[in-house]
C-alpha positions as CSV (number, residue, x, y, z in Angstrom):
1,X,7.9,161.1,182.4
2,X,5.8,158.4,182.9
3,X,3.4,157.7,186.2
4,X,1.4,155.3,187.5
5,X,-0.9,155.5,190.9
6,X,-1.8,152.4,193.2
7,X,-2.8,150.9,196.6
8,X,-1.0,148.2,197.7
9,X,-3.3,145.2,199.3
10,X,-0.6,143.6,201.5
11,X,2.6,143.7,203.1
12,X,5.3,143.5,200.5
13,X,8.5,142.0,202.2
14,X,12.2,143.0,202.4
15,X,13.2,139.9,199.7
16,X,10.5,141.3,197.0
17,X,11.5,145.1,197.9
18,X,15.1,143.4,196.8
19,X,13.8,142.2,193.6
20,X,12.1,144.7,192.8
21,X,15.2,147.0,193.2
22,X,17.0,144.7,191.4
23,X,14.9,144.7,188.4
24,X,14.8,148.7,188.0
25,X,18.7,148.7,188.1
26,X,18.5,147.4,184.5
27,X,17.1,150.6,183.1
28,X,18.6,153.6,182.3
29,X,15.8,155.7,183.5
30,X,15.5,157.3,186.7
31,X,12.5,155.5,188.5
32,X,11.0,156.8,191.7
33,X,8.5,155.6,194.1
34,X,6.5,158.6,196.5
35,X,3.8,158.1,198.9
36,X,2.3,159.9,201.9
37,X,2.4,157.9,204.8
38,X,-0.6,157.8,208.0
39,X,1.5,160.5,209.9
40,X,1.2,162.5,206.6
41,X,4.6,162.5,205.8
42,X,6.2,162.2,202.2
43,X,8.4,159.8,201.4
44,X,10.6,159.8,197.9
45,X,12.3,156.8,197.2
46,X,15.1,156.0,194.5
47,X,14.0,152.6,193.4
48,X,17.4,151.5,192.7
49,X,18.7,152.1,195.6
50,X,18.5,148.5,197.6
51,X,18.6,150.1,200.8
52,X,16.1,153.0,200.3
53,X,13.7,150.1,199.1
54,X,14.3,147.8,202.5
55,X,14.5,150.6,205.2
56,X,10.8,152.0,204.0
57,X,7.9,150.6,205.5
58,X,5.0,150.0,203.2
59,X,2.5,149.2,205.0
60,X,-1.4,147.5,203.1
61,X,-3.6,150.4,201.9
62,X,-0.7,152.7,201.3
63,X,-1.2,154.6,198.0
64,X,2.0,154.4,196.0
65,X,2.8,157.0,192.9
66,X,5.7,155.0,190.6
67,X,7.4,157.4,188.1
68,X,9.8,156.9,185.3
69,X,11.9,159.0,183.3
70,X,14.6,158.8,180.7
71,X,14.8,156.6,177.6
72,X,13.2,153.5,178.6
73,X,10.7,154.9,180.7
74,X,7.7,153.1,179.3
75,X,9.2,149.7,179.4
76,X,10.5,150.6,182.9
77,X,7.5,152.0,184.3
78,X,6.0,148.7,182.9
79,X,8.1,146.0,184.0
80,X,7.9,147.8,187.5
81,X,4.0,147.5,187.7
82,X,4.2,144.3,186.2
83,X,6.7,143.1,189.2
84,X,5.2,145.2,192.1
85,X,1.4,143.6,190.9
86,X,2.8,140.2,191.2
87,X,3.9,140.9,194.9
88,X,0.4,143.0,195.7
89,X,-1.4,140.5,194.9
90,X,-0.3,137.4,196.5
């Protein structure tokens, strides 16, 4: 398994939550995407899954763990961070 921590800096909309989702379809690996929110409640979130990705309110300063597992979990785990950076940083 493969993990990656990070903050994100500003609001990432529904479209890029889309093509994010979109991208980590294309791997086999499972890919999951956790954070605690202010209330202090957990949230687990299937990556893939284009509806878990819209309906979850990520909100700037929110720390965001990103996990990958299965046979391409590197190049998964990468090409997420690569796509989620490009939003974050806008």
């Amino acid at each position: 398994m493969r993990v990656h921590e990070f903050t994100v800096h500003s609001n990432i909309d529904r479209f890029e939550l889309i093509q994010i989702s979109n991208l980590a379809s294309r791997f086999i690996s499972q890919i999951v995407l956790s954070y605690v929110d202010k209330d202090e409640h957990e949230h687990i979130i299937d990556v893939k899954s284009l509806l878990g990705m819209i309906f979850q309110p990520i909100m700037p300063g929110t720390r965001l763990r990103l996990s990958a597992k299965g046979k391409d979990e590197l190049e998964a785990l990468e090409a997420m961070l690569e796509q989620f950076n490009k939003y974050n940083n806008k």
